[in-house]
N, C-alpha and C positions, 0 to 999 in steps of 0.2 A: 354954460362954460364947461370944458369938459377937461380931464386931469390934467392933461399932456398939455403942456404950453403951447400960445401957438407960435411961431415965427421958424418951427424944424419939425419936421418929419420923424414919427416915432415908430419903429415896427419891431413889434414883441415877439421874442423868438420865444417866448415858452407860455403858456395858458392850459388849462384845463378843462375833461369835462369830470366833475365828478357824478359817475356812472348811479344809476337805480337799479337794485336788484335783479333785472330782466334784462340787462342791457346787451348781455351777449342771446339771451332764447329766443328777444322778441325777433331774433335779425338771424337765428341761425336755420339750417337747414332742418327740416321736420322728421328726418329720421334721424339727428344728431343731438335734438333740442331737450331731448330729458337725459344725456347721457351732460350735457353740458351745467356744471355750478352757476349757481345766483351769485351775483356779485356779493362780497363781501368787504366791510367795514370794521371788522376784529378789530384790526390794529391801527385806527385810526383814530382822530379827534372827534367824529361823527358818533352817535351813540344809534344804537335798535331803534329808543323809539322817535328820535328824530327823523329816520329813516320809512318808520312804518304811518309817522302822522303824515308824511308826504306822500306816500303810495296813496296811503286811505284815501287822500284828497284827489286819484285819479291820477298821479304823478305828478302833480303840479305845485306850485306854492299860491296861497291864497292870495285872493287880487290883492288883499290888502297888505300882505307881507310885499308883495309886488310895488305897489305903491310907498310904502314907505322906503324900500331900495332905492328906487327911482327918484324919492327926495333929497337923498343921500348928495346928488349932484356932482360934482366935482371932489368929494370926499370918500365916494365909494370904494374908493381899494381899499382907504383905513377901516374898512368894518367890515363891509360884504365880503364875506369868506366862508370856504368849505360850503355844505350842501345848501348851507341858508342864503349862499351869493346869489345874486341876482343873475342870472343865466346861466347857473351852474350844472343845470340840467335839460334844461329847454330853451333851441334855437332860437326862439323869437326873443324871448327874454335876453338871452346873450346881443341879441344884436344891439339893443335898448343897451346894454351895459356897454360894451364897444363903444356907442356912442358917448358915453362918459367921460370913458378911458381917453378917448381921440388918440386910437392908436391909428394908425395907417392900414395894417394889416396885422394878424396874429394869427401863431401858429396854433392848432387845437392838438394837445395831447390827451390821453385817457388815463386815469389815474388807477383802479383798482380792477379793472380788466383783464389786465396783459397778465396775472399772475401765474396762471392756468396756461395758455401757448407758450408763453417764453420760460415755465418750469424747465431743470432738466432733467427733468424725473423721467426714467423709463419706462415707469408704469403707464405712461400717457403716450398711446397710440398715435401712429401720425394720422388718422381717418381726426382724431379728436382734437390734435392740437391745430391742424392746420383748418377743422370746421371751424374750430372756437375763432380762431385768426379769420376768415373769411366774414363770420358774424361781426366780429369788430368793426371790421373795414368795411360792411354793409353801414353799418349805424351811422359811425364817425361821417362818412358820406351822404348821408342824410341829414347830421346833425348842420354839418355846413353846407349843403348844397342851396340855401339862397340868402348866402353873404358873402359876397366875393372878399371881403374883408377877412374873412375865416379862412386860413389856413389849413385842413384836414393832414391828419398822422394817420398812415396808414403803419400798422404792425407786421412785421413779416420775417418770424421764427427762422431761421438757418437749416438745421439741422439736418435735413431732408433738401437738396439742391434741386430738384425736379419740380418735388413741390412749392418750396418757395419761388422759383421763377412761376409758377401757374398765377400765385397769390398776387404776387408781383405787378403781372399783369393784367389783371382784376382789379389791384385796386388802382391802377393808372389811368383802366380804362372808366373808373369811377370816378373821375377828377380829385382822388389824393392826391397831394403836395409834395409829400416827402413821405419816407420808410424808417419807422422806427424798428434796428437791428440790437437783441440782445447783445452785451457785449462779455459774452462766453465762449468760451469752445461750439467751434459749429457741430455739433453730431461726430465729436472725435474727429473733426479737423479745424485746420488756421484759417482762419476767414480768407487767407490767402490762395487755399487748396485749386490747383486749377476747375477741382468742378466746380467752382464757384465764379469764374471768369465769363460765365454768360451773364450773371444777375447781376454783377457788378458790368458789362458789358451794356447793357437793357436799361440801368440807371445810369449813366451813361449817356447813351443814347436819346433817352426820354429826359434830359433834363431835368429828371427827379432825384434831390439828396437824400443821401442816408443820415440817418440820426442817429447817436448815444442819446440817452437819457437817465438819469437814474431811476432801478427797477426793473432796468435789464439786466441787473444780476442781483443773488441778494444781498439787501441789503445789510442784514450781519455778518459779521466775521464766526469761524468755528468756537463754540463752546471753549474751549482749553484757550483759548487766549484773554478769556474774562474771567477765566479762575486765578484770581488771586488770595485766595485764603479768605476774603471777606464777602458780604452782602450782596445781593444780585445788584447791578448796577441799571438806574434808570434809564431810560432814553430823554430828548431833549426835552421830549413833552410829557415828560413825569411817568410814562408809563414804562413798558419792559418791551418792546414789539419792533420799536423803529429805530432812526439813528442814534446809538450812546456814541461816548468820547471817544472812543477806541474805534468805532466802526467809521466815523464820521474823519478821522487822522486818517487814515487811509482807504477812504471812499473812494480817491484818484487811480488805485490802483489797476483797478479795470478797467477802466478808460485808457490807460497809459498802456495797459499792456493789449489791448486789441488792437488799439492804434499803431502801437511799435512794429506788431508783428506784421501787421499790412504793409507796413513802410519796408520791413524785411522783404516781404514776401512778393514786394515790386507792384504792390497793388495801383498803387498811384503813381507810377512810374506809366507800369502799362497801360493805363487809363485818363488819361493827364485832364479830360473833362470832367469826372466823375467828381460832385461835390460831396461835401458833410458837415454835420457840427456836432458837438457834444457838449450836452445841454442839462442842467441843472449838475451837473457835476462836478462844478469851481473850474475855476483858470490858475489857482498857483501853482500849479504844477505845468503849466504851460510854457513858461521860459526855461528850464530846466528841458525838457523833454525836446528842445530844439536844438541845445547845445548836445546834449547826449546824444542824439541818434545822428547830428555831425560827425560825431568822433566814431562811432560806432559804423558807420559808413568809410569810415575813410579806414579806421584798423583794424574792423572784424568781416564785414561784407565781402572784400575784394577777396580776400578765401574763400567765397561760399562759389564751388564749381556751377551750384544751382542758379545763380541770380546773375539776371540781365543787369550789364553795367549803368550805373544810373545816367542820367542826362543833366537831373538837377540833383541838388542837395538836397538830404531829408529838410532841413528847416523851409528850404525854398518850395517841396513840394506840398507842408503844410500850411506856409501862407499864403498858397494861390489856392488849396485845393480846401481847409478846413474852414471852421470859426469856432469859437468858445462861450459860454459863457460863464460870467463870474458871481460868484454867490454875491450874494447885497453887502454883506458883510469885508468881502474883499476889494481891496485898493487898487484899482482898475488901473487908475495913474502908473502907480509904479510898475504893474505889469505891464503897460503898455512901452515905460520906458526902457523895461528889460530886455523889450522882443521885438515888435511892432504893432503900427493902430489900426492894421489891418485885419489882424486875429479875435479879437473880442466883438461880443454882439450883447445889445438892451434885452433884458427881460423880465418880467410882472410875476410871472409863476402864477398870476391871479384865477382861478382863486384860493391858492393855498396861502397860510396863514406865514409860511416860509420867505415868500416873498416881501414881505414886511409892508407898511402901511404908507411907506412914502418912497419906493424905489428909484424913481426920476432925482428926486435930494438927494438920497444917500450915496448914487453914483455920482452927480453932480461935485459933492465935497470931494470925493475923491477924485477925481479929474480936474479939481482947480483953475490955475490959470492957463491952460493947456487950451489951443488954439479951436476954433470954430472948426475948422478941418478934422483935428481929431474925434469933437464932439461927432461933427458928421456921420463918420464913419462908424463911429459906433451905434449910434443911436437908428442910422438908416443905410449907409454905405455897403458896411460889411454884411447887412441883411440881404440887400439886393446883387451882391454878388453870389453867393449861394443860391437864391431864389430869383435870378433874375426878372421872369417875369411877373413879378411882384409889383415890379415897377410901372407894370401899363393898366390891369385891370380898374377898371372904375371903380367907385365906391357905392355900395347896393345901398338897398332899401332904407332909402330916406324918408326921414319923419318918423322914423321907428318907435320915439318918445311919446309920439301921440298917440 
């Protein structure tokens, strides 16, 4: 029996791989391969030597930690997590986990990767940042290329416009799913910039969405706004590295503002197929950010000599063209009756420890007595309009368990 209930269709818009050490060298190009960092787990729940018994072991987790996963059953999300989950590193294993899950399909993001291409440090060559981005999008395309269930993320930094279309089309022509985009200043311009109207023209075209995520920008806020006169303040997971209270309050702000500016800058105006979602980055900021850029459309636009008159409304270009999702902790309900139940999308985060241990309940409570319909839409609906063809692929490698 496997997580997801059966009588609806489940598809996880967020998942991970958490990466090994090599994950960018073993896949990058050989005259970039020593100039490029080992992955690192500093700042995370993973410790060195959790990290170095599973190298030791060949990369792999031992059959018998494999085995007792696998007994886990229908209980696996409540425990397998971070590097010790059961296909948290290797394909085969992940499929075996899927099968638990019974999701339909899931999206594969990369967790400690991206930190190195999507920096914006200027010390980082674009020969280096967009090898490292090609290494990614080699692996991630390996990691899923035989489970049609697996959704691959391909990464594909801005900054450089020439280069990112090259990337672009690399990892499309690798059967990546979607484009996970920084959500920063492109290389000192607005993701709006017309040099940017091919890439956005190309996704587009290819029926391939872009993604937010968080970690495309960072994750703390500047020093001087945690100086309060007292104590360094923890993050959530007791340590000093990742989300504290203050970072975690206006986490939305990136998102809100790369998305506004697009909406400015008639990106989804001029592109009226182009899809997106932005993903582990909450939804309450979502009803809010639909009434604003109405009003902001109708008394600040109509002044801009630069921008093509709209056709639809910001809010209406966001509920054909985006999706969200909502942290486990937020009231999916009430957002939906803020805004619409088209906007919001299911997601596991699995296997990070953030996703909590029973996410199908705890969105459940909040959805209440709210109609099979909106259940739908959430749970499977609003995923396959973004990823349309999500909807026809089979489902691979069966017997996986055995």
């Amino acid at each position: 029996m496997a997580y997801a209930p059966d009588g609806r269709a489940f598809y996880d818009a967020d998942s991970h791989i958490m990466e090994l050490p090599d994950f960018l060298k073993k896949y990058a190009d050989p005259g970039l391969r020593d100039e490029i960092p080992e992955v690192s787990y500093s700042a995370s729940l993973v410790t060195d030597e959790e990290v170095a018994v599973i190298v030791g072991q060949g990369g792999r987790h031992s059959p018998e930690h494999v085995a007792a996963q696998i007994a886990l059953g229908d209980r696996l999300i409540e425990s397998s997590k971070e590097i010790q989950a059961l296909g948290a590193f290797d394909s085969g294993d992940r499929s075996r986990a899927l099968d638990l899950l019974g999701f339909k399909k899931q999206l594969v993001f990369a967790t400690h990767s991206v930190a190195m291409p999507f920096s914006a440090s200027s010390k980082i060559t674009p020969e280096l940042r967009y090898g490292a981005t090609r290494a990614h999008n080699r692996h991630m395309a390996d990691f899923c290329s035989d489970d049609a269930r697996l959704l691959g993320v391909a990464i594909v930094p801005l900054d450089e416009p020439a280069l990112a279309i090259a990337e672009l089309d690399v990892a499309i022509a690798a059967g990546l799913k979607a484009v996970w985009i920084p959500h920063r200043p492109c290389g000192e311009r607005s993701p709006g910039h017309v040099d940017f109207d091919p890439f956005w023209a190309r996704l587009a075209e290819s029926g391939t969405p872009f993604l937010l995520h968080v970690g495309g920008a960072p994750l703390q806020q500047a020093r001087a706004w945690m100086n309060n006169g007292k104590g360094p303040t923890a993050d959530w997971m007791g340590g000093g590295e990742n989300l504290r209270s203050k970072d975690i309050a206006i986490l939305h702000q990136g998102p809100e503002t790369f998305l506004s500016v697009m909406i400015i800058d008639g990106v989804f105006e001029r592109f009226p197929t182009l899809r997106g979602a932005s993903v582990e980055l909450g939804a309450g900021w979502v009803p809010s950010l639909l009434t604003r850029m109405d009003w902001v459309a109708k008394n600040w636009i109509r002044a801009d000599k630069n921008q093509t008159p709209f056709t639809r409304k910001p809010s209406e270009q966001l509920a054909q063209q985006m999706a969200f999702t909502p942290f486990v902790f937020e009231d999916v309900g009430a957002l939906i009756d803020q805004s619409s139940p088209d906007l919001y999308l299911f997601s596991s985060d699995y296997p990070h420890v953030e996703g909590g241990r029973d996410p199908i309940k705890r969105f459940e409570g909040f959805l209440g007595d709210r109609s099979e319909a909106v259940r739908d839409s959430f749970y499977a609906e609003n995923f396959l309009r973004i990823f349309p063809d999500a909807r026809v692929t089979p489902r691979a490698r069966a017997g996986t368990l055995q």
